[in-house]
Structures are given as structure tokens and as C-alpha cells.
ROLUMLO-751446 format. One record per residue (C-alpha): residue in one letter; x, y, z. Coordinates in pm, 1 decimal. Layout:
<pts>
+----+----------+----------+----------+
: aa :       px :       py :       pz :
+----+----------+----------+----------+
:  a :        X :        Y :        Z :
...
+----+----------+----------+----------+
</pts>
This chain:
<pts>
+----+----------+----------+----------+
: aa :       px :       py :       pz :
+----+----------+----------+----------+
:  x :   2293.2 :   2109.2 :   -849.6 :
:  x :   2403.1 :   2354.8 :   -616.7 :
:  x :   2213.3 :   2577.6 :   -391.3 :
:  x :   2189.5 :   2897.6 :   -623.2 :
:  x :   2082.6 :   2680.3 :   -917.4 :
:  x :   1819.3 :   2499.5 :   -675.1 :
:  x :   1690.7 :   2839.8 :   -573.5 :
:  x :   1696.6 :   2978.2 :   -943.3 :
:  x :   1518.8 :   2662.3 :  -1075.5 :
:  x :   1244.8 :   2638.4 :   -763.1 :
:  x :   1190.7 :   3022.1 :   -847.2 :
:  x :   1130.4 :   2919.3 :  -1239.1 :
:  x :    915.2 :   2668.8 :  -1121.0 :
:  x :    715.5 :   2914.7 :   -934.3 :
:  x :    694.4 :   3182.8 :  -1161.0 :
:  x :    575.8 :   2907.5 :  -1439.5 :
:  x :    332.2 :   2757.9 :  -1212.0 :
:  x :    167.5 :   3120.6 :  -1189.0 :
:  x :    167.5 :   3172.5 :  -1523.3 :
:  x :     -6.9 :   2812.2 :  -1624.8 :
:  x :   -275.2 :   2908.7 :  -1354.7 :
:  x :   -407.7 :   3195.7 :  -1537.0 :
:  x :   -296.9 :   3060.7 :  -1859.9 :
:  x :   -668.8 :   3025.0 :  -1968.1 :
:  x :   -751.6 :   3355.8 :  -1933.7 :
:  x :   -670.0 :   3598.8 :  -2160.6 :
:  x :   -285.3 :   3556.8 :  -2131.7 :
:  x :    -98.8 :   3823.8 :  -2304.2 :
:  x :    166.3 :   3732.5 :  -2579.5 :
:  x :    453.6 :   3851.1 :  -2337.1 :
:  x :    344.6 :   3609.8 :  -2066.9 :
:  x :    317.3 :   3340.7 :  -2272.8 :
:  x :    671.2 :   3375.0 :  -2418.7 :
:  x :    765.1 :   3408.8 :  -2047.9 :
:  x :    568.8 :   3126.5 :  -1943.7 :
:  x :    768.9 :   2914.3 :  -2182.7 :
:  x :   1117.4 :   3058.7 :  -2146.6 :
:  x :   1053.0 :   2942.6 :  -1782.5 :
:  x :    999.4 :   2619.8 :  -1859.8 :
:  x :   1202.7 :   2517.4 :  -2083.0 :
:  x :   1468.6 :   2661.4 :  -1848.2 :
:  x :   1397.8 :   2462.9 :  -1553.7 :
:  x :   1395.4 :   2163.5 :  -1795.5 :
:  x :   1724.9 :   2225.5 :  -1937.1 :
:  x :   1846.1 :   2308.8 :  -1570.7 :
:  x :   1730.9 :   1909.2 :  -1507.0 :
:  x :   1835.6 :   1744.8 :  -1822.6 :
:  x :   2113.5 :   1871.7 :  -1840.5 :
:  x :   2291.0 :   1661.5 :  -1565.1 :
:  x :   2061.2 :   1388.7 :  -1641.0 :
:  x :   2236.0 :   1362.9 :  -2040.5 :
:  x :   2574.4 :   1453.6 :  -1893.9 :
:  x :   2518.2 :   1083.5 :  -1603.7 :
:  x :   2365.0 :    909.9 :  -1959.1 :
:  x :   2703.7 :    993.6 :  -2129.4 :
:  x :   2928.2 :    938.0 :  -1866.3 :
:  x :   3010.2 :   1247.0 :  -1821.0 :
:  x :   2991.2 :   1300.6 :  -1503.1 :
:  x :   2942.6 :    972.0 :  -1234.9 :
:  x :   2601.3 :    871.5 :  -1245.2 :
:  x :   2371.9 :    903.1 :   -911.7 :
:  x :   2012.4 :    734.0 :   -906.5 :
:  x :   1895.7 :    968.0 :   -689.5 :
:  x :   2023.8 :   1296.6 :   -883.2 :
:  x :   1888.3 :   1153.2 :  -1182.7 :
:  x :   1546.5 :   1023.5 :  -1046.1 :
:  x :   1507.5 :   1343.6 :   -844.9 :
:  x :   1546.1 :   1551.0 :  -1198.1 :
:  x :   1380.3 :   1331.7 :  -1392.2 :
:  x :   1060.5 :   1327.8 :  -1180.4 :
:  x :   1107.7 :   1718.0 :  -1210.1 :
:  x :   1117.3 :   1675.7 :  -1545.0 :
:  x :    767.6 :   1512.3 :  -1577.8 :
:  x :    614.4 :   1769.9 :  -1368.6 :
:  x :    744.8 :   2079.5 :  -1526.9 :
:  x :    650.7 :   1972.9 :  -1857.3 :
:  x :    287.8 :   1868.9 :  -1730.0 :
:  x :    295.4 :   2273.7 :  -1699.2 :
:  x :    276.4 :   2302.3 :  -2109.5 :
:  x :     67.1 :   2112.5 :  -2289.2 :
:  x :     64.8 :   2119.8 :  -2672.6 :
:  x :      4.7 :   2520.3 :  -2741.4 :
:  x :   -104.6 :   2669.6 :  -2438.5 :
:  x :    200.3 :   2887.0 :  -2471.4 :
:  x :    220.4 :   2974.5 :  -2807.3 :
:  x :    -99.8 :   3157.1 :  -2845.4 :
:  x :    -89.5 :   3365.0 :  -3165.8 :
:  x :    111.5 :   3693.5 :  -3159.4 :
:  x :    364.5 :   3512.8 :  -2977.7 :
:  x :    568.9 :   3447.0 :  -3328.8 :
:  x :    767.3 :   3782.3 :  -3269.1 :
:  x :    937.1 :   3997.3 :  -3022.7 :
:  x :    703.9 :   4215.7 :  -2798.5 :
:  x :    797.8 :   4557.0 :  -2849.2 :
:  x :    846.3 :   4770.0 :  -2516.5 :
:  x :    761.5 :   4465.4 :  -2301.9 :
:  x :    888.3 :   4414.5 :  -1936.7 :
:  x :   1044.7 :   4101.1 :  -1985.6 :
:  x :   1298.1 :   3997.8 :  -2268.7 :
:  x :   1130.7 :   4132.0 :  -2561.3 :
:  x :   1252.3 :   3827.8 :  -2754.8 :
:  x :   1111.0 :   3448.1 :  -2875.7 :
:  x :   1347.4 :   3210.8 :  -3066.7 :
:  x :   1040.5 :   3010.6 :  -3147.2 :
:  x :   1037.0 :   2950.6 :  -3573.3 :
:  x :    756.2 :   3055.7 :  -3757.3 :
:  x :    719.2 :   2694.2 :  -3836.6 :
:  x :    542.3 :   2671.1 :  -3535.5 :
:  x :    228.6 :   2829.4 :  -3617.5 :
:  x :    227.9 :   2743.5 :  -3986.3 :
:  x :    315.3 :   2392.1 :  -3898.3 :
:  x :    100.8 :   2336.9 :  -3622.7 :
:  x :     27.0 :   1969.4 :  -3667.0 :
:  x :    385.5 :   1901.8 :  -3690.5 :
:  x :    478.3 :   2099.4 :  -3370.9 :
:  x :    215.6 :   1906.5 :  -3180.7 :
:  x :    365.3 :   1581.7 :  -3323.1 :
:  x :    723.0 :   1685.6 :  -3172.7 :
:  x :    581.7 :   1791.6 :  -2866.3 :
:  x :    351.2 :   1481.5 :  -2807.7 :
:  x :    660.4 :   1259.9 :  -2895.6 :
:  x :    891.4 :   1454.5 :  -2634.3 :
:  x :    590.4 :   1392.3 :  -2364.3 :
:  x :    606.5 :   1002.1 :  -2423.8 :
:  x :   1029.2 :   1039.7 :  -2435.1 :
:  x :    968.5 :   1205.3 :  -2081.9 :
:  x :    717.3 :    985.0 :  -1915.0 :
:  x :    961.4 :    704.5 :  -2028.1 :
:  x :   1193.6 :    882.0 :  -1860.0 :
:  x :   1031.2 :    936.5 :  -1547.8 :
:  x :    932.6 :    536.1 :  -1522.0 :
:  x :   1256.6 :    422.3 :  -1576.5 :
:  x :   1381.5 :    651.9 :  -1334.1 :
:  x :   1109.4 :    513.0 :  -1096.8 :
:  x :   1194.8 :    139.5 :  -1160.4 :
:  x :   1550.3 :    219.5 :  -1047.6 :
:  x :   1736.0 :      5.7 :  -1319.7 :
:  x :   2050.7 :    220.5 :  -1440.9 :
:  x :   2039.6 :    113.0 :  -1783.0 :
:  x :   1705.3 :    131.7 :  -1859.8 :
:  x :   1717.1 :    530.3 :  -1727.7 :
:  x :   2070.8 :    598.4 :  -1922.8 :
:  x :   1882.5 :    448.5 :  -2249.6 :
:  x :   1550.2 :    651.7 :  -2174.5 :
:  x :   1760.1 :    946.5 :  -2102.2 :
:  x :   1880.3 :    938.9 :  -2473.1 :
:  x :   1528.1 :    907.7 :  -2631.0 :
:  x :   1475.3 :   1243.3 :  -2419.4 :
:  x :   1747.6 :   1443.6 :  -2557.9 :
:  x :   1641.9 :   1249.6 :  -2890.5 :
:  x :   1282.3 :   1429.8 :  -2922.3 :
:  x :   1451.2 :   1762.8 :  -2711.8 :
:  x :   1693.8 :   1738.7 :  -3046.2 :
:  x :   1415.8 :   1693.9 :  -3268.6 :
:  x :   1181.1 :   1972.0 :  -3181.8 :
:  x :   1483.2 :   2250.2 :  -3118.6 :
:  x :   1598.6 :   2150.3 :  -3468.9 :
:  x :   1235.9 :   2239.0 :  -3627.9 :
:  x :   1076.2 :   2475.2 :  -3381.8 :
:  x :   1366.7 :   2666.3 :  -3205.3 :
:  x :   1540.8 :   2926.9 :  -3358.1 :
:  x :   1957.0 :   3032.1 :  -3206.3 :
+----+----------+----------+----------+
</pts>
């Protein structure tokens, strides 16, 4: 990862982090679309070398890949099941200060049970992750690293809209 991405991703991090804090409160739609835009960002900004060192893609090194993986578990502690996808988050934000956008399917709220299925399955995908990245044993991350992009696959599939 190079320095502008590190900065970009720490600032993500940040700005998500803020967001989560007040989350509770009476978050407006706009910040909650934000909130998760963030996140997923910085997580794609970590799995993605993580799938490309599972691949072979690029050479794999432990301490990239335990480094983002251990990211990974934290950033995602930031959304639990919902907290971000409070009603009137199912549609762009007219006039809003921030990209006036979601690519979040409807399925989302008129699935809801489903949607907390996919994300519960990612979470176990990524604490796999993270433990295997913590044991240190190469195959065991490369193999958790696919059950990752596995429930990733999964949930963009059903909930996420391009």
C-alpha cells in the first residue's frame, strides 16, 4: 500500500470512526450512507491485496496480509448488522453534501433477515480471517482469505446494486 493510499484509508478510518460514535443518535440518512461508503472502502482498500497474495497474484507477505487483515476485523467491528442502514437510506438524498447516491438494493430492507444472515456470515468469514492471519500459517490465511471474498461475493450479489 503506498503512502497516499495509507493516508486515504487512515482518513476513511477516521471519518467512519466519527460517524459510528454518534451513530446512536439520531443519525441522518446521508451520514449513514456515508458512514458505510467509508467502510466498505477501507475494507476493499485491505482485501483487496489480501485476495490478490490468496491468488497469487501478487507475492504473498505475512506481514502485509496480517497487517490488513487485522484492519479488516477492526473496521468491520465499526458496522454491526444495520446500524447503517437506518430507514430512508434505500434512496439517493436529494441536495445532500456528500454523494447523493446508495447502491444498496431494496432487498435490504424488505429482506432484512436475509441481509443480517449475509452480514453475520461475512463477520465469522472475517474473524477467520483475522485468526489465521494471527496463527501465521500461510495456507490456512490464503484458504480463509477465500471464504472472505466468498461471503464479500455473496452479500454484493444480493444487497449491492452496480
Amino acid at each position: 500500500m503506498n503512502r497516499n493510499t495509507k493516508h486515504l484509508a487512515m482518513g476513511l478510518i477516521f471519518a467512519a470512526a466519527g460517524v459510528t460514535s454518534i451513530a446512536m443518535a439520531a443519525m441522518k440518512p446521508e451520514d449513514a450512507i456515508h458512514a458505510r461508503q467509508s467502510i466498505m472502502r477501507v475494507m476493499g482498500l485491505n482485501f483487496g491485496p489480501i485476495a490478490a497474495m490468496a491468488q497469487g497474484k501478487i507475492p504473498f507477505d505475512k506481514k502485509v496480509f496480517s497487517a490488513n487483515a487485522l484492519r479488516l476485523e477492526s473496521v468491520w467491528e465499526m458496522n454491526p448488522t444495520g446500524r447503517f442502514f437506518p430507514k430512508g437510506t434505500d434512496k439517493p438524498i436529494p441536495g445532500s453534501k456528500i454523494a447523493d447516491y446508495t447502491n444498496a438494493k431494496p432487498e435490504i430492507w424488505s429482506k432484512p433477515a436475509k441481509f443480517k444472515q449475509a452480514a453475520q456470515h461475512a463477520n465469522e468469514a472475517i474473524v477467520k480471517l483475522a485468526q489465521a492471519a494471527r496463527s501465521g500459517d500461510e495456507d490456512a490465511m490464503k484458504s480463509a482469505a477465500g471464504g472472505v471474498g466468498k461471503a464479500c461475493k455473496g452479500c454484493h450479489d444480493d444487497f449491492h446494486a452496480k
